[in-house]
N, C-alpha and C positions, 0 to 999 in steps of 0.2 A: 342591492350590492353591485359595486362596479368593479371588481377585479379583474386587472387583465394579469398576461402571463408571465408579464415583470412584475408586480406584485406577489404573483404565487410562489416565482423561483426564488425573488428575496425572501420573499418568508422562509422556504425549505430551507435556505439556504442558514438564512438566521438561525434558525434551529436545532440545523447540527451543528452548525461551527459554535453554539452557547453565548453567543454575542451579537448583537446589530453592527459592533466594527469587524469582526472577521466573515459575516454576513454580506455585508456591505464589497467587504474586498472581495469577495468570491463571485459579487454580481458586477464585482467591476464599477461601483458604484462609490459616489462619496458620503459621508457616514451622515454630514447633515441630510443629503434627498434620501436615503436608505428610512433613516427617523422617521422626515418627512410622510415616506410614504405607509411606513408600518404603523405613525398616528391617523393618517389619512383612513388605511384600513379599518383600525379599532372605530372612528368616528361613526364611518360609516355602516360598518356593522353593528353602533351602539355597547358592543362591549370587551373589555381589555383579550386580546388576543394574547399575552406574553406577562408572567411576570418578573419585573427586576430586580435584581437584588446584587450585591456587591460582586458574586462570582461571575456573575452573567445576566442572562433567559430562560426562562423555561415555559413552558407554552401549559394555558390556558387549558380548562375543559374545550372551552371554544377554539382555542388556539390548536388543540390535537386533533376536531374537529376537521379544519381546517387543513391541517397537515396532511392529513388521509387524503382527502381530493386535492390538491394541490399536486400529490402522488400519482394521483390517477388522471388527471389532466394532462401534468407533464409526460407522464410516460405514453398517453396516447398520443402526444405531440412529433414525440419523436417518434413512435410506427408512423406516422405521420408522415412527417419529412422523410424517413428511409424511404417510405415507399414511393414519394411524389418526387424524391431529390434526382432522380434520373431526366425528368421533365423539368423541371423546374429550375434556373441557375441563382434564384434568390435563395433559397430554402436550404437551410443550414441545421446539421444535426449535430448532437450532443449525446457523448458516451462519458458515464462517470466508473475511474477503475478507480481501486484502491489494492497496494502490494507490499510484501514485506521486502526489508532491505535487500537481501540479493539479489531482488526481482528489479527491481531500481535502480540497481547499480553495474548489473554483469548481468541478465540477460532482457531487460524490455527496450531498452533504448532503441537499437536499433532495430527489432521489428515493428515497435509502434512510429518509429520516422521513416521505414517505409508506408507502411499503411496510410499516415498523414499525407505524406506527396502525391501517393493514390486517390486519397480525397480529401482535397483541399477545402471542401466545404464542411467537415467534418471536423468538432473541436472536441479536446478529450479533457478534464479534469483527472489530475492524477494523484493518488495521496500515497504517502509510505505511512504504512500502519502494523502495528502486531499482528501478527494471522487470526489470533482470535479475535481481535478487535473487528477484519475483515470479517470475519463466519459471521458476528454479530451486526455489521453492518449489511451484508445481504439479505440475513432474516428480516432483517428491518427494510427492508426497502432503501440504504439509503445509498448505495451504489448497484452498475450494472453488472460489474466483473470486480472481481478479487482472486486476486493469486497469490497462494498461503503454502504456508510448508504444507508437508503429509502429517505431520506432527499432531495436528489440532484434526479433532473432531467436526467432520466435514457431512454429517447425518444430515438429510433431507436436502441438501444442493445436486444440481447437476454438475460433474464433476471429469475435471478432462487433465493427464496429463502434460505440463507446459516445457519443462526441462528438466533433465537428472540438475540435481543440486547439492554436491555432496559436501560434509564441511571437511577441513585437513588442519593439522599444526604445521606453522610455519617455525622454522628455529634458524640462527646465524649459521651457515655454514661450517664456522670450525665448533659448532654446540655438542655436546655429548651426545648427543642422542642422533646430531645428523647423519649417524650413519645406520639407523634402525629405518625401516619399511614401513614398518604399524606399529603403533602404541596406541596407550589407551588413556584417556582424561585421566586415570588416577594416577598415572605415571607421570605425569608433570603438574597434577593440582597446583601441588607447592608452591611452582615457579612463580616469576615476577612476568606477570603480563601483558602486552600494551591492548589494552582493550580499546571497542570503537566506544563515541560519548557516553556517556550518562543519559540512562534512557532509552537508549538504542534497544528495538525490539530485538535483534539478536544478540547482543549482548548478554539481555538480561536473560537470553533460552539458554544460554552459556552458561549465565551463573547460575540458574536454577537448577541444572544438571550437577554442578560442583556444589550447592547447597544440597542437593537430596544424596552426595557422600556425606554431609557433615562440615565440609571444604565450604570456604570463603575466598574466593580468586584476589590475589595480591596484586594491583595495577600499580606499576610504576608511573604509564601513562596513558592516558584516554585521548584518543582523535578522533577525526571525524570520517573518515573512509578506511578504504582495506588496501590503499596505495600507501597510506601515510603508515598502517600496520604495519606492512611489511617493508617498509623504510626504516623504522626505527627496529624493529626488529633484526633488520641488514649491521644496524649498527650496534649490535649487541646490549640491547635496552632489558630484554625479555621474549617471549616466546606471545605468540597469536595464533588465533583460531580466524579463519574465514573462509569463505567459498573456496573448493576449486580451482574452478575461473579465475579467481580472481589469482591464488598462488601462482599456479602457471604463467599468468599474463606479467607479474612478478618479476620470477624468480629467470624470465628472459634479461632480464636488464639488470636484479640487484642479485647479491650471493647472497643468499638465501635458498634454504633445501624445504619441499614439503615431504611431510609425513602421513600417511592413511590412517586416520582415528579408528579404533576397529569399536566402539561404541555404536551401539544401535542408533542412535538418534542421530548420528552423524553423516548414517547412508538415508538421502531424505531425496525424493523429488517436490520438484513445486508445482502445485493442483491449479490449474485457471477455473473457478469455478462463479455458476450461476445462482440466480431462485429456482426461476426456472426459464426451461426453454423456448416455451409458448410466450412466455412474457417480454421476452426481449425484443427491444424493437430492430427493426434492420440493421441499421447501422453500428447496433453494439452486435447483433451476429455476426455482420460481416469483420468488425474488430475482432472479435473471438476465434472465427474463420482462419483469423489472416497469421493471428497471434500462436495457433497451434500445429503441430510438428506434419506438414499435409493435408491440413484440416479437417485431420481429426475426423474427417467422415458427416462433417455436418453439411 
């Protein structure tokens, strides 16, 4: 067998994303030499790595095979590079995070675009995911770092916290309620609310909380950020739930008041968390490092 380590990171890559096209894009690659090379592989190894079918891929006895060291290869790659990239100005490292929507939108941004200007040889894959979908992708091997509420069951990760992340009601200034301090989800279940899209991982931690009252949250309208929430919400659409951060940064520019949810699930920090920490290669600790509150002591 000839695999090198474009071969292996397409394959990983084909794997989780359940496609050779979003496979393909992940490697930066076009989906004819992507095919190309994942028949190339099979050829070579004699037998089908992947099977297809209408939804996607799913990998092979051989194909899981496969996956495992592919795992084990890249990830010695990158100790690798972390450790030689001080010497070396070719060698270029790769950290994969994955984070839920807060983390995405109100507080990674700008400490992961400092870190990148720190090093420039350093590329980051970044995915917005449920939290639990993260827990489940670190067990699995299939990112370095995930940053999840405290919400989700975070048993056997090393576990650091990254930022208080509290949710709040946002309501129109002249709203009944704007002039209450704290309430509580069931106090405004009812309302008409502008929720973020269809889908959205916190969205639906929202509705599931107003589904285990019994409650079904009433969406006037769905967007796709927590700027456009509290825009419509400015214009007396309905009431929303989002970050903090995000209210404050707000309710500077539109009239709009926040409220303190006094529900348990609403006072949340966000965890950066590992597999482990022996396993990390340099460049994702040094990201970890950089990403928490004085580093956290690593």
């Amino acid at each position: 067998m000839r695999f090198d380590l474009t071969d292996l990171r397409l394959f990983l890559n084909v794997v989780e994303a359940g496609s050779i096209t979003a496979g393909a894009e992940r490697t930066h690659m076009t989906l004819a030499s992507a095919s190309q090379r994942v028949r190339g592989m099979e050829a070579d190894l004699g037998s089908p790595l992947l099977l297809r079918h209408a939804q996607g891929v799913t990998p092979t006895e051989a194909g899981r095979t496969l996956l495992h060291h592919a795992r084990v290869v890249l990830q010695q790659m990158e100790r690798l590079h972390g450790e030689l990239g001080d010497y070396g100005a070719g060698l270029q490292g790769h950290v994969r995070v994955q984070c839920n929507t807060s983390a995405m939108t109100e507080h990674l941004p700008e400490p992961l675009a400092r870190f990148l200007a720190l090093h420039p040889r350093v590329s980051v894959d970044l995915e917005e995911r449920a939290s639990q979908d993260i827990v489940d992708a670190l067990h699995g091997s299939l990112c370095d770092i995930g940053i999840v509420s405290d919400a989700v069951d975070v048993a056997g990760l090393a576990q650091f916290v990254f930022r208080r992340d509290d949710l709040v009601l946002v309501v129109p200034r002249g709203h009944a309620l704007a002039r209450r301090r704290r309430v509580a989800l069931m106090d405004v279940v009812d309302s008409e609310f502008i929720g973020l899209a269809n889908g959205n991982p916190l969205q639906e931690h929202i509705a599931q909380h107003a589904r285990r009252m019994g409650k079904r949250l009433n969406y006037r309208v769905r967007v796709r950020s927590f700027e456009s929430v509290c825009g419509m919400v400015e214009q007396g659409i309905g009431v929303g739930i989002v970050p903090l951060t995000a209210a404050e940064r707000c309710a500077a520019t539109m009239n709009v008041r926040r409220i303190e949810l006094t529900d348990d699930w609403a006072a949340r920090n966000l965890l950066a968390c590992v597999r482990q920490m022996d396993g990390l290669s340099p460049n994702a600790r040094r990201l970890l490092q950089h990403l928490l509150p004085q580093g956290a002591g690593l």
